[in-house]
C-alpha positions in Angstrom: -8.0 33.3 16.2 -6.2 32.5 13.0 -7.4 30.8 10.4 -6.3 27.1 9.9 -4.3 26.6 6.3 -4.1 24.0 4.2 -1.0 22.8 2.6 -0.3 20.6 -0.4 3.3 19.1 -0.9 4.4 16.6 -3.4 5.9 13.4 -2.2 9.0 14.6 -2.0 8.1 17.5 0.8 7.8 20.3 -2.1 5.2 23.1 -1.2 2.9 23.1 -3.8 0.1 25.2 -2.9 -1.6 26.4 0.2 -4.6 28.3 1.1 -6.3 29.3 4.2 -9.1 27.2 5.6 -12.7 29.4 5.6 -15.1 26.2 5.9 -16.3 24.4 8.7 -14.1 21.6 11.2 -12.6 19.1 9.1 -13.0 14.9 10.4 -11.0 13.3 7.6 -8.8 14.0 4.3 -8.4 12.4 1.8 -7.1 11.3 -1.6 -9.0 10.3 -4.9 -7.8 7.9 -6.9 -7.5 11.3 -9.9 -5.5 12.7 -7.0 -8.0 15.3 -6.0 -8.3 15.9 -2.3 -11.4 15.2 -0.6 -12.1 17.6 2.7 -15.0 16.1 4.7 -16.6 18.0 7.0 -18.2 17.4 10.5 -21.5 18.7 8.7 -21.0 16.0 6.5 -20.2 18.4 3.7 -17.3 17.4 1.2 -15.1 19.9 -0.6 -13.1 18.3 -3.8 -10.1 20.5 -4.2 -7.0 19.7 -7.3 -3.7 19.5 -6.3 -2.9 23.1 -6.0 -5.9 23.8 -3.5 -7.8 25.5 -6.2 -11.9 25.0 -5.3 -13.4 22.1 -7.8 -16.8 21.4 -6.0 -19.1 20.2 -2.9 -21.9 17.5 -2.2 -23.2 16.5 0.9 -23.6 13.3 2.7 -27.3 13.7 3.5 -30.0 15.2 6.2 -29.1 12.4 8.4 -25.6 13.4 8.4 -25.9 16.9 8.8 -28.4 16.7 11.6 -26.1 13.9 13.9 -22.4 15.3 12.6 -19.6 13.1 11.8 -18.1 11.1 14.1 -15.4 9.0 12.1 -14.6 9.1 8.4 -12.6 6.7 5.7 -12.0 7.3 2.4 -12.1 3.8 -0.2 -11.2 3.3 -3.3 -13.1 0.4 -5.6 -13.1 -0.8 -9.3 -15.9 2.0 -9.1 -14.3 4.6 -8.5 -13.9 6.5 -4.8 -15.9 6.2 -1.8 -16.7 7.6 1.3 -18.0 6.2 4.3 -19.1 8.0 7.4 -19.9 7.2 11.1 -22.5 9.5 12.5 -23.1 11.1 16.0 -26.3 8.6 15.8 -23.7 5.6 15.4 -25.1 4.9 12.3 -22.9 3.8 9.1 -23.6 5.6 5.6 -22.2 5.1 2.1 -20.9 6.6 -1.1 -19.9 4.2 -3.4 -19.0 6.4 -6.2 -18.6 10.1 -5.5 -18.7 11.2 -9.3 -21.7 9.2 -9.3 -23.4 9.8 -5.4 -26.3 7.5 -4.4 -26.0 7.7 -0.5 -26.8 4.2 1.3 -27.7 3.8 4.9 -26.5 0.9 6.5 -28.3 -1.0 9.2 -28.0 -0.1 12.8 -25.6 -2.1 14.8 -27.5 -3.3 17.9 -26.2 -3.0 21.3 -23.7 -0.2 19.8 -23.5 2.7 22.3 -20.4 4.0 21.6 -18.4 4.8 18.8 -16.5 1.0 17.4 -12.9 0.8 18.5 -12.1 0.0 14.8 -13.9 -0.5 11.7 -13.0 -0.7 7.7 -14.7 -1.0 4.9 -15.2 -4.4 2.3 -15.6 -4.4 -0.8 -16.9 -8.1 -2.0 -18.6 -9.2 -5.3 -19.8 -5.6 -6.2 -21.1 -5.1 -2.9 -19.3 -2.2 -0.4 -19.9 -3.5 3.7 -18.5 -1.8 6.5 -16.8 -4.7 9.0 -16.5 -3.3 12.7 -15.3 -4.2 16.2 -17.7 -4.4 19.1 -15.6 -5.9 22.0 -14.3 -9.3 21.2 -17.8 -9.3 18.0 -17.4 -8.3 14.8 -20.6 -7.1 13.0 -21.0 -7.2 9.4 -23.3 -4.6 7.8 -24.5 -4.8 4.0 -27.0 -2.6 2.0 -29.8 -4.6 4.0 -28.8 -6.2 7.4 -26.1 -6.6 10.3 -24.7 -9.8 10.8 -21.8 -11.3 13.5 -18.9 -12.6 12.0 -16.3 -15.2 13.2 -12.8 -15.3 12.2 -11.7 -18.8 11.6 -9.2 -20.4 13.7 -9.0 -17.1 16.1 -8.6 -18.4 19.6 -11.7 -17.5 21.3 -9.8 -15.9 24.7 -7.9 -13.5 22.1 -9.5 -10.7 24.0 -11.2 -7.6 22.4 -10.5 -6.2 18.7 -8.3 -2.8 18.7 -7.1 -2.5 15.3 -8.1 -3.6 11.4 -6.7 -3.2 8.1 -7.8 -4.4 4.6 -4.9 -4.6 1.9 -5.2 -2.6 -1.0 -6.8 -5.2 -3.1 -9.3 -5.7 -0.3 -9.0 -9.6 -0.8 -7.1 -9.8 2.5 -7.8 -8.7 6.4 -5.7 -8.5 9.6 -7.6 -7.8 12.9 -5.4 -7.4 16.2 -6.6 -7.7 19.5 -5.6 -5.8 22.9 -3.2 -8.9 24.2 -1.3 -7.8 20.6 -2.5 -11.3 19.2 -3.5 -10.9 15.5 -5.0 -12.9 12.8 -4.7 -12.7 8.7 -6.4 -14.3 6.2 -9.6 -13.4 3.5 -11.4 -10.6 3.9 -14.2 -12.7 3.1 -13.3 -13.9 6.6 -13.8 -17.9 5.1 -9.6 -19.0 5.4 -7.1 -17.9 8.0 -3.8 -17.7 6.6 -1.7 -17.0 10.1 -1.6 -16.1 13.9 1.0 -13.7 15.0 1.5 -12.0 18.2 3.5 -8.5 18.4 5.1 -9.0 21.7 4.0 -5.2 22.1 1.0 -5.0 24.5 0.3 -1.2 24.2 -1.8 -0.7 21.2 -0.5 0.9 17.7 -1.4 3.9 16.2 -1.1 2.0 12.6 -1.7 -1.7 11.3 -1.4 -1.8 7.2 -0.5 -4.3 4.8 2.8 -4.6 3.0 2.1 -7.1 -0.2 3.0 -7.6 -3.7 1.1 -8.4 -6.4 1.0 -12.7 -7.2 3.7 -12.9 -3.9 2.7 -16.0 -1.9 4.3 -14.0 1.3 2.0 -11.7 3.3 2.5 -9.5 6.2 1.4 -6.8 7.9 3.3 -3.2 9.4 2.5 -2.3 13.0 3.6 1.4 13.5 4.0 2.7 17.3 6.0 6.2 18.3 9.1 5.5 16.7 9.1 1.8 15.7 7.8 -0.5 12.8 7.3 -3.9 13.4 6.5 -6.3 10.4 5.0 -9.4 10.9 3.8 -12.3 8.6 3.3 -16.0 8.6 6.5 -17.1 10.3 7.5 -16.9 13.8 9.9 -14.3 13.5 9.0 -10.7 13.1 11.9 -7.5 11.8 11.6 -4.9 14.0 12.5 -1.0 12.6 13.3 2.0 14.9 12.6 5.1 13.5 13.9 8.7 14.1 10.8 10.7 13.8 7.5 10.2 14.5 5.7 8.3 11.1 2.4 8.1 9.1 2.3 4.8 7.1 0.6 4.8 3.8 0.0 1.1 1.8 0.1 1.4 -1.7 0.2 -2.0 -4.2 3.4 -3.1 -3.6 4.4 -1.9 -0.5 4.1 0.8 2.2 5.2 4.3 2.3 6.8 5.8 5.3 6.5 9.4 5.9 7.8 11.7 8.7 8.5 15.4 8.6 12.2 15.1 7.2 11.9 11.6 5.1 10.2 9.5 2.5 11.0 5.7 2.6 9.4 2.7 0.9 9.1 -0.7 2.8 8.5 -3.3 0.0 9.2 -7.3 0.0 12.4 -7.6 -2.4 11.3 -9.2 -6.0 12.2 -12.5 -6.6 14.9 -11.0 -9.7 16.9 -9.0 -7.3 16.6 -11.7 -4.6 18.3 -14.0 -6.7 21.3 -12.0 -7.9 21.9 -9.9 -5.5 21.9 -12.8 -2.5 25.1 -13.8 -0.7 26.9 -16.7 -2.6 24.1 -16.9 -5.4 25.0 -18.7 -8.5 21.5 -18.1 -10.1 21.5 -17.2 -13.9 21.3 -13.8 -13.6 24.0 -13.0 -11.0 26.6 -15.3 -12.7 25.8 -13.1 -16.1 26.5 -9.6 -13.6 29.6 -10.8 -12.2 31.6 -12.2 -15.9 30.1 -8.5 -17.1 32.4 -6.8 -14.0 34.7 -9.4 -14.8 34.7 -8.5 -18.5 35.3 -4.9 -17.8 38.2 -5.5 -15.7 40.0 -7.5 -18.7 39.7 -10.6 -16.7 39.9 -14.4 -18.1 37.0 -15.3 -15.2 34.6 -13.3 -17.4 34.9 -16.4 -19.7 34.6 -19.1 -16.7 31.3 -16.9 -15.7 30.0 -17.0 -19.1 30.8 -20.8 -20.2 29.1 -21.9 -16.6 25.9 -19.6 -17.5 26.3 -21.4 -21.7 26.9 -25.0 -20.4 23.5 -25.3 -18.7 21.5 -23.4 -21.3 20.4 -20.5 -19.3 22.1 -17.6 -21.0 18.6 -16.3 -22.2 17.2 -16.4 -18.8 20.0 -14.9 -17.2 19.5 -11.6 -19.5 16.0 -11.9 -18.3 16.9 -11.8 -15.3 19.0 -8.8 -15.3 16.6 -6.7 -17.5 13.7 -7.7 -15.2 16.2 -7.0 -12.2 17.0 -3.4 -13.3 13.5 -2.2 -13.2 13.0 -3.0 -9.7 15.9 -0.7 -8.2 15.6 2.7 -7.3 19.4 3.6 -7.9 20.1 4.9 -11.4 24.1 3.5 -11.2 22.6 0.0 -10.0 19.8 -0.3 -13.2 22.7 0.4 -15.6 25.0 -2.2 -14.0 22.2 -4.7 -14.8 21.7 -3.3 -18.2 25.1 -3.6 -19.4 25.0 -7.0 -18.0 21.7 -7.4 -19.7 23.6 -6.0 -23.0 26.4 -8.7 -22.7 24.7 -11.1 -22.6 22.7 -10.7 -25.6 25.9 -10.0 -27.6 26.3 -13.7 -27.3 22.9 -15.1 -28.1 21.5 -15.2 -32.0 17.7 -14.6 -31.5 17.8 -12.6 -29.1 14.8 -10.3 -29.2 15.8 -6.7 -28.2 11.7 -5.8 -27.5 12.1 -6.4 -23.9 15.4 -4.5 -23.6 14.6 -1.6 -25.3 10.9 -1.3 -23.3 13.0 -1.3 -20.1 15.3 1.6 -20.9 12.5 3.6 -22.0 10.7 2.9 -18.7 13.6 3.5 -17.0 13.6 7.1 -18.4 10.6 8.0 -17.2 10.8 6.5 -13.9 13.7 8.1 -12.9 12.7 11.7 -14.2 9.9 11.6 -12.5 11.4 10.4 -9.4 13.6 13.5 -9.2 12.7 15.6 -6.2 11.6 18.1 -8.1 9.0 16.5 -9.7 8.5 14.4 -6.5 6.8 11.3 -7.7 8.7 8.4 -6.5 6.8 5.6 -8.8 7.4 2.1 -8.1 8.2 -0.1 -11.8 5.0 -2.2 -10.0 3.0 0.9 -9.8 3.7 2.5 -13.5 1.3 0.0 -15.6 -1.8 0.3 -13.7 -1.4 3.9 -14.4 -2.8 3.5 -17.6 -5.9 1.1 -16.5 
């Protein structure tokens, strides 16, 4: 008899608001890309609240919507703005491209569909938004004006019917994984495969997401059971993660958050920087610059040996590069000023120098890391912070 409540924390498990729930069932919630939170409705009703559940407005979906409920709901973001797209009781697909701008669309019907899709996701392709979903081992793609099968190139044709799909957060890439737990990656456009995998795991998972970074020519893709993560890409070898709570998985640009009820963790592909100095036995630039610095500070004569090695083939410049590029990619405050003062050595034995790209980093650095803190609870990635201002 009581009334369900609605709860906002910050990333960091914070309370920051909470209200009790007085509207109708909810299907779906969601996030806008201004970090308002989108409550859709089984009436097919939205409710846009701000971060501290204060009321900021409705729409509705449309007659259609109201009349056949909501089935299934995803919320999209596009150079546009933020979407919604709803299944109906009807099994019939509609659109919001925009929601500060609405013009509902109404895609084609699938024919043949007599159930809800086992999976589904929505495209977004030259300025058009599409909805790809799974009927059996056919995948229908529906546009503003008709319904089309699609074939994956290269997928073995006995791969068995379609359980799971996941677009990456650029939409440029897909992943679509069968019941056998034999998957496929390539272009969303669904004209190049990039790679087969198989997850060894036949029972089906309750997540599939993509785990990228931006201009990185490796891709793979997070399968998420109970309490295990498995991550899987173009070679034959998967990692496999046990957990110690159940999880919810949330891709962002550069990686994928993992949340549970007691922790917060980010699964990311290490940058090429910290691969190179931090790696076993490297003698790249950068980590021969971090070790004469250690070396330096300890009073030792192999700070010189370091140094002439780095001088000797002309890569002193690079090396502080390196480092300064290095820093911005850890999380750990003591480990960004090891780099620094590395960085800062460096550059004490260089003439021209500039200090531009040294200076920036230290500033960023600031912010990152006070906004980080758990009281403030937002745990940006140095990937993440520029597009903030696009």
């Amino acid at each position: 008899s009581a009334r369900p409540i609605l709860e906002i924390y910050s990333a960091s498990g914070l309370l920051l608001a909470s209200v009790p729930w007085k509207s109708g069932p909810l299907v779906h919630l969601g996030w806008t890309a201004g970090e308002d939170l989108l409550c859709i409705q089984e009436d097919g009703t939205v409710l846009i609240y701000n971060l501290f559940c204060e009321f900021k407005r409705h729409f509705s979906m449309g007659n259609e919507v109201l009349q056949n409920h909501v089935l299934e709901a995803k919320v999209f973001h596009t150079e546009y703005g933020t979407g919604v797209a709803i299944l109906t009781g009807a099994l019939r697909f509609s659109l919001a491209t925009n929601i500060d701008d609405l013009k509902l669309r109404r895609l084609p019907e699938v024919p043949g569909l007599q159930k809800a899709p086992p999976c589904w996701a929505v495209l977004c392709q030259d300025r058009v938004t599409m909805v790809l979903l799974a009927v059996g081992q056919d995948l229908f793609l529906l546009d503003n004006t008709s319904c089309s099968v699609v074939t994956p190139p290269g997928l073995s044709p006995s791969a068995g019917p379609y359980v799971h799909m996941a677009v990456s957060f650029n939409h440029r890439y897909l992943a679509l994984l069968t019941d056998s737990g034999h998957g496929w990656m390539g272009l969303a456009t669904l004209k190049e495969k990039f790679c087969e995998f198989n997850s060894t795991i036949r029972a089906p998972p309750k997540q599939m997401v993509w785990c990228t970074r931006p201009r990185s020519r490796h891709r793979a893709v997070v399968l998420a059971w109970d309490r295990q993560l498995m991550l899987l890409g173009n070679s034959s070898e998967c990692i496999q993660f046990v957990l110690d709570e159940d999880s919810y998985l949330v891709p962002e640009l550069d990686g994928v958050r993992i949340l549970s009820r007691s922790s917060h963790e980010f699964l990311h592909e290490i940058p090429a920087p910290s691969q190179e100095i931090f790696r076993i036995a490297s003698m790249a630039p950068g980590a021969l610059l971090l070790e004469a610095q250690k070396e330096y500070e300890k009073e030792s004569q192999k700070a010189d040996e370091y140094l002439r090695e780095i001088k000797d083939q002309q890569l002193l410049p690079e090396a502080v590069d390196e480092c300064i590029e290095a820093a911005g990619y850890e999380h750990e405050p003591d480990t960004q000023k090891s780099l620094l003062r590395a960085a800062s050595f460096g550059k004490c034995f260089l003439d021209k120098f500039p200090s531009e790209s040294f200076v920036r980093m230290c500033q960023d650095l600031r912010i990152l890391n006070a906004v980080r803190d758990y009281q403030i609870g937002i745990p940006l990635t140095f990937t993440q912070y520029p597009h903030l201002g696009q």
